[in-house]
C-alpha positions as CSV (number, residue, x, y, z in Angstrom):
1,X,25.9,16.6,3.3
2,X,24.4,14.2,6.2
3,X,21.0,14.6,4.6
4,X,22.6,13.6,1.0
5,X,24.5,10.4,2.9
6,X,21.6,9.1,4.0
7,X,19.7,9.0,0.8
8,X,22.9,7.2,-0.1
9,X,23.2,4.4,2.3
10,X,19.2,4.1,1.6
11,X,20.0,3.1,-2.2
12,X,22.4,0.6,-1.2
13,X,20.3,-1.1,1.2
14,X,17.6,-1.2,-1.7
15,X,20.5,-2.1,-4.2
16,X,21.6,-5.1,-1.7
17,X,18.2,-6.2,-1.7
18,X,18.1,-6.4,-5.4
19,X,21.3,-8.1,-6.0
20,X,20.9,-11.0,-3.8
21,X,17.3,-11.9,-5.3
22,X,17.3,-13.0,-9.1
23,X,16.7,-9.2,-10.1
24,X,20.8,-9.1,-9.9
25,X,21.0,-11.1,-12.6
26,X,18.7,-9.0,-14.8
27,X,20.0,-5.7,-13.6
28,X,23.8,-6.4,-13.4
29,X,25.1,-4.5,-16.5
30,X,23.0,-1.9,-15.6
31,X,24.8,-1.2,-12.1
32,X,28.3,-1.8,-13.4
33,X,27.4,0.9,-15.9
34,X,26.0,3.5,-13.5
35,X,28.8,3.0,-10.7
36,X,31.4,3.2,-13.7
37,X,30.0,6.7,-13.9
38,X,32.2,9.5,-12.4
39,X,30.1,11.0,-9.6
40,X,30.1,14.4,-7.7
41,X,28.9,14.9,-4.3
42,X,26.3,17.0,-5.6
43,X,24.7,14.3,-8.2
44,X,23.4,12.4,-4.3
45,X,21.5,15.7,-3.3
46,X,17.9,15.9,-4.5
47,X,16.7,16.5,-7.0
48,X,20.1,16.6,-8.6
49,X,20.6,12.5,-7.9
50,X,17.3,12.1,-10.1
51,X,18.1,14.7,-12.8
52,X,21.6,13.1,-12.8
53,X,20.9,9.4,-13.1
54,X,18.1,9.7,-15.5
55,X,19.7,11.9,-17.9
56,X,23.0,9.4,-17.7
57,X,20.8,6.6,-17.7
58,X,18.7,7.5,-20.6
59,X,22.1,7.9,-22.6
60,X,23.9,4.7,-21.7
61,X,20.6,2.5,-21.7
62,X,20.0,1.7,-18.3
63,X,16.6,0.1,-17.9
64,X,13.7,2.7,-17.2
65,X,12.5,0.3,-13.8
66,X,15.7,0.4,-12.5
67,X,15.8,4.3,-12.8
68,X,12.2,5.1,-12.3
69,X,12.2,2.8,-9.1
70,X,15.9,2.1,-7.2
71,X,17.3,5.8,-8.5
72,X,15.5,8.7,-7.8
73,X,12.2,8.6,-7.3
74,X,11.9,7.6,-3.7
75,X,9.6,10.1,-2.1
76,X,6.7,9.8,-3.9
77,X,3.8,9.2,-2.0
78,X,2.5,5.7,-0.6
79,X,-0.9,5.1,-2.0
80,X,-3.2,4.1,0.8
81,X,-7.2,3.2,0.6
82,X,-9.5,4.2,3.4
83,X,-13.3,3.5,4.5
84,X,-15.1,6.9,5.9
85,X,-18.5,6.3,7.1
86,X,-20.7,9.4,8.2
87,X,-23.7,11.1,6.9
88,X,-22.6,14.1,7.7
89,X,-21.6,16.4,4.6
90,X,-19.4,18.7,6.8
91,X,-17.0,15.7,8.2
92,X,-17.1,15.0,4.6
93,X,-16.2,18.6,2.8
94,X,-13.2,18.5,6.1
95,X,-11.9,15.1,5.5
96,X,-11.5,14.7,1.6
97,X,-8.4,17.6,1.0
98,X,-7.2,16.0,4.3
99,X,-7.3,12.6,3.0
100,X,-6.0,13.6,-0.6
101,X,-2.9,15.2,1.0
102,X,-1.9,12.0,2.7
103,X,-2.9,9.9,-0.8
104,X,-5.3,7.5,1.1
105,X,-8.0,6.7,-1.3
106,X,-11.5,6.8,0.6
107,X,-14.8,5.4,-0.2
108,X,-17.1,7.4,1.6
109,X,-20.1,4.7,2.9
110,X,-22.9,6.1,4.1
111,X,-24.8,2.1,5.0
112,X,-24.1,0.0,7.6
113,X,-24.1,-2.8,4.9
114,X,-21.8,-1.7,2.5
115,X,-19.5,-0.7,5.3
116,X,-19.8,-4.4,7.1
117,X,-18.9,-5.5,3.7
118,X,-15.9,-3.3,2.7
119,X,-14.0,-4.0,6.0
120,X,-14.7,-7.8,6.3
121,X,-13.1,-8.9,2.7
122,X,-11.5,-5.4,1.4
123,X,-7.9,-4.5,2.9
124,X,-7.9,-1.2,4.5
125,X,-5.1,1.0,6.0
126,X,-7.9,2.9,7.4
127,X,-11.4,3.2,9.0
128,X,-12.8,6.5,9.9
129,X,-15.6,6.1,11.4
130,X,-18.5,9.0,13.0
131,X,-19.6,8.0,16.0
132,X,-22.4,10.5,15.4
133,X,-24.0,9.8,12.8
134,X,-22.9,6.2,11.7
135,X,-25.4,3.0,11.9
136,X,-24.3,0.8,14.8
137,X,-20.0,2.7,15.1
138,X,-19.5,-0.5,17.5
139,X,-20.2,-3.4,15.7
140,X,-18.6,-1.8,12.2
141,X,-15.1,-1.5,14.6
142,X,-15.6,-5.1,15.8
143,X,-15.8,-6.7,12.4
144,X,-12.7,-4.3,11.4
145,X,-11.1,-6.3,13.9
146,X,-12.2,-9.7,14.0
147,X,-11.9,-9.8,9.8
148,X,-8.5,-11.6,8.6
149,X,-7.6,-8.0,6.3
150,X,-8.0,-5.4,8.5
151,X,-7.8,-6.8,11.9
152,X,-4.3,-4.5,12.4
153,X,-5.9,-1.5,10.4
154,X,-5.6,2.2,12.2
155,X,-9.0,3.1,13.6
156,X,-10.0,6.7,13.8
157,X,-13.4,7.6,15.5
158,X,-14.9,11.0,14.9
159,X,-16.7,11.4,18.7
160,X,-18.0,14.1,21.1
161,X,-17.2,13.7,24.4
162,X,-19.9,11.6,25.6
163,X,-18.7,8.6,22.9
164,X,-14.9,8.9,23.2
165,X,-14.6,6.3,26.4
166,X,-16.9,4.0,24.5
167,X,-14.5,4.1,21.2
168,X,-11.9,3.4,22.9
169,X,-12.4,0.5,24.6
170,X,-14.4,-0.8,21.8
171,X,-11.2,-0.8,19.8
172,X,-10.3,2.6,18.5
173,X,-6.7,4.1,17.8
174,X,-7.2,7.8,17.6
175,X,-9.7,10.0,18.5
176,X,-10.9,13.3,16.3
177,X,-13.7,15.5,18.1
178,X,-16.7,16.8,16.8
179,X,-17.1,19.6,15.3
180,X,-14.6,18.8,13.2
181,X,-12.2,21.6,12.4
182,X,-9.1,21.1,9.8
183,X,-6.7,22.0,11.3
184,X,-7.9,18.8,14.3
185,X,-8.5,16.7,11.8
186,X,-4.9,17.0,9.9
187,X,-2.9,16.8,13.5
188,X,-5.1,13.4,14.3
189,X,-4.2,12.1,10.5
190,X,-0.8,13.1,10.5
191,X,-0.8,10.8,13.5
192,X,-2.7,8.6,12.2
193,X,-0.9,8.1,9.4
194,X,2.4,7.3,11.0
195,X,0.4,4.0,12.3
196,X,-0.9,3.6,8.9
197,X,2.7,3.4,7.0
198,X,3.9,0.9,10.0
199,X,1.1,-1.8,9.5
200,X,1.7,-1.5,6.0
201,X,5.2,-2.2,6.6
202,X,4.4,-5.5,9.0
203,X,2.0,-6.2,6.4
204,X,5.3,-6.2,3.5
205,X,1.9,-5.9,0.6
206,X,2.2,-3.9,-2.2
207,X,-0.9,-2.2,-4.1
208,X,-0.9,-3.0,-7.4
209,X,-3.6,-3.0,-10.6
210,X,-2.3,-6.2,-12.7
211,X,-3.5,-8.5,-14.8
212,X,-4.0,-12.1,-14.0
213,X,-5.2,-15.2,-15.9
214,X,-6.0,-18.2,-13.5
215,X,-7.9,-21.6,-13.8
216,X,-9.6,-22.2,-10.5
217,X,-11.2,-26.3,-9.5
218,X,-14.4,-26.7,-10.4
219,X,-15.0,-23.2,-12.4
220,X,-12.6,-22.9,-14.6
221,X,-10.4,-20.1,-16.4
222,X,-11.0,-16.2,-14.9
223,X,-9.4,-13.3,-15.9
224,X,-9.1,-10.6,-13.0
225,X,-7.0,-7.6,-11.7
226,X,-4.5,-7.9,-8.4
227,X,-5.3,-5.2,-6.0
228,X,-2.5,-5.8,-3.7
229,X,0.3,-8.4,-3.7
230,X,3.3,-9.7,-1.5
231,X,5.3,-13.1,-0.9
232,X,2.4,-14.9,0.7
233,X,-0.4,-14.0,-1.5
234,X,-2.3,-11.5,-3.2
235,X,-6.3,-10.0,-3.3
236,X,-7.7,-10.0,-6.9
237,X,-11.0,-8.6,-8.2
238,X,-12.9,-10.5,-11.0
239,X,-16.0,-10.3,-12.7
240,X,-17.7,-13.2,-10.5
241,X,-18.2,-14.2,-6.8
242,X,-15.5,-17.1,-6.2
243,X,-16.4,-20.1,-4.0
244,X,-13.9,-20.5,-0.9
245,X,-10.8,-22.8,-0.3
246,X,-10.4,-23.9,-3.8
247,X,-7.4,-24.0,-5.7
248,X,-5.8,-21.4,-7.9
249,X,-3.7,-22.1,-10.8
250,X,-2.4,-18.2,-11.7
251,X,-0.3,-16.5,-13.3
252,X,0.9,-12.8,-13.8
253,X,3.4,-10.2,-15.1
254,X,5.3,-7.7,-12.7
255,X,5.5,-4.3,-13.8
256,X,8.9,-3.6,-15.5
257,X,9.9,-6.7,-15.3
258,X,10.3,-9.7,-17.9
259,X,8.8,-13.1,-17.5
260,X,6.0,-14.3,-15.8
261,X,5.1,-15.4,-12.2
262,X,3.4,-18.8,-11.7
263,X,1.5,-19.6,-8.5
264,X,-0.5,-21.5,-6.8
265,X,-2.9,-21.1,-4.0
266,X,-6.0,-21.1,-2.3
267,X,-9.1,-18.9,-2.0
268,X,-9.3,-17.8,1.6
269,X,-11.6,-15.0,1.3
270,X,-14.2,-13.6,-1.3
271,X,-17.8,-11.9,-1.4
272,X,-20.6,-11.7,-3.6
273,X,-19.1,-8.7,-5.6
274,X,-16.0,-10.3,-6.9
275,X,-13.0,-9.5,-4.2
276,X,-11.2,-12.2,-3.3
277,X,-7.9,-13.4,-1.1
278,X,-5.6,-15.9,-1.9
279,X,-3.0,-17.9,0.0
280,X,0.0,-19.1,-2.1
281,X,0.6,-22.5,-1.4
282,X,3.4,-22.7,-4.0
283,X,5.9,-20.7,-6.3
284,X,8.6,-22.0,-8.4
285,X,12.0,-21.0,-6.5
286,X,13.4,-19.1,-9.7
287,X,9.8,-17.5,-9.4
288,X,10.0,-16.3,-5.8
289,X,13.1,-15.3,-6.2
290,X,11.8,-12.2,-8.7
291,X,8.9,-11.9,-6.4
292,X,10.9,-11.0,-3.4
293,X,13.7,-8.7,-5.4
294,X,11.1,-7.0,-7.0
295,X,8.7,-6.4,-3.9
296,X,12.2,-5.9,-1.5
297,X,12.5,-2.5,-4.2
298,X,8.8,-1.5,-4.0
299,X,8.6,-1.9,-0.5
300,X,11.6,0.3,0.2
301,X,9.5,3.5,-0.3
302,X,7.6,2.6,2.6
303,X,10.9,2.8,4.2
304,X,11.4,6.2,3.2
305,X,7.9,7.6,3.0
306,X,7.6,10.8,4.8
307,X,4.8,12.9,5.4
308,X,3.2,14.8,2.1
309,X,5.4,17.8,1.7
310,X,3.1,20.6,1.9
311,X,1.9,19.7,5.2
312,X,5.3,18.8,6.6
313,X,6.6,22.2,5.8
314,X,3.7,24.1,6.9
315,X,3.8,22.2,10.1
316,X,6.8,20.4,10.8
317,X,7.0,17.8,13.1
């Protein structure tokens, strides 16, 4: 029953969250219609919490967010997105199951340019990098660091021992030797990963794939999709390369949620391919308000992220 009380006190917290933002409002009935419900200790224990409130919800019209999102469903995995770059088809055929079991999506870049590029205006949870094989490992860990996304990403370098020293100080968090086996390489993500989930916490973003219609000075109306979202801002991807520090009228729709979210902001980042950051300089109150209940319930599976199960129960901790 301890592990069932937790989960309990976890939906709370989340519910807490919800209630004192304008998501309350919107989800009020809803709660005074699941709490009215006659509960046995056995509905809190998963899956039987899930099975339980869906089935009840699904019959007495509680919204499908609420359920999917605040009820249930908070083990499923934290997408993450990754940079890998090597040359080397083997650290590739050991990393990608690796990286799949942890859900961190990875572009696998095999140029010193399109790496430079990806970690100065993409965000990144991680950089793997082969110190072996890759063009010029130092200066691709340097602009990790000194670039406004990723200057807190995790940092793995694939060495030998001759290079692992030299990783290190130039800025590396964890170190995976060469030859790469898979059973090394999942221990150094698994720890990896911990890091990974933290940052993203700190970080309080959410990755998203949204619509947004804005009208930006001197250009115009764009149409675009947000990548990744929180209170302070959000990085879109449009058609075109945006010119920096001007403003941005915008506006977008959360997921499960009615109404629309008016911003505005500037352009603090962007490259020739269309990825671009911007810095919310204002949001109607009512507005933030749904912002913040609705991220305050997204980010709360960060909160209760675990490791993917089948490598937690072959492994433990």
């Amino acid at each position: 029953m301890r592990k069932s009380c937790y989960k309990i006190r976890t939906r709370i917290e989340v519910i807490r969250a919800v209630l004192n933002s304008n998501l309350g409002v919107y989800f009020t009935d809803s709660f005074s219609k699941l709490f009215q419900h006659s509960w046995s200790p056995e509905d809190f224990v998963e899956p039987g919490w899930a099975r339980t409130a869906v089935a009840y919800g699904s019959s007495s019209g509680l919204d499908s967010y609420l359920l999917t999102h605040v009820f249930g469903f908070m083990n499923e995995p934290v997408q993450l997105d990754g940079l890998l770059l090597t040359t080397d088809t083997q650290v590739v055929s050991v990393m990608n199951p690796i990286l799949e079991n942890f859900a961190i999506t990875t572009e696998v870049c095999r140029e010193l340019d399109s790496a430079l590029d990806a970690v100065m205006h993409r965000r990144l949870d991680a950089v793997i990098v082969d110190w072996e094989t890759a063009f010029d490992p130092t200066r691709i860990v340097r602009a990790t660091r000194n670039s406004s996304p990723n200057c807190n990403s995790t940092i793995v370098a694939m060495v030998s021992r001759q290079s692992e020293t030299h990783a290190l100080l130039v800025g590396a968090n964890f170190m995976l030797h060469k030859p790469a086996d898979i059973e090394h390489a999942r221990r150094c993500m698994r720890a990896a990963y911990g890091t990974m989930l933290q940052n993203r916490r700190r970080a309080a973003r959410v990755a998203v794939d949204i619509t947004l219609l804005a009208r930006i000075t001197e250009i115009g109306e764009i149409k675009a999709r947000i990548s990744d979202l929180s209170v302070g801002g959000l990085a879109l991807q449009c058609g075109r390369a945006l010119p920096l520090n001007h403003e941005v009228l915008a506006q977008f729709e959360l997921p499960g949620i009615p109404g629309v979210i008016h911003t505005t902001g500037k352009i603090v980042n962007a490259n020739s391919t269309g990825r671009a950051g911007v810095r919310f300089s204002f949001i109607p109150e009512e507005d933030r308000n749904l912002l913040e209940g609705w991220l305050a319930v997204e980010l709360a599976k960060l909160e209760k992220a675990e490791m993917p199960a089948d490598y937690a129960e072959t492994h433990g901790n």
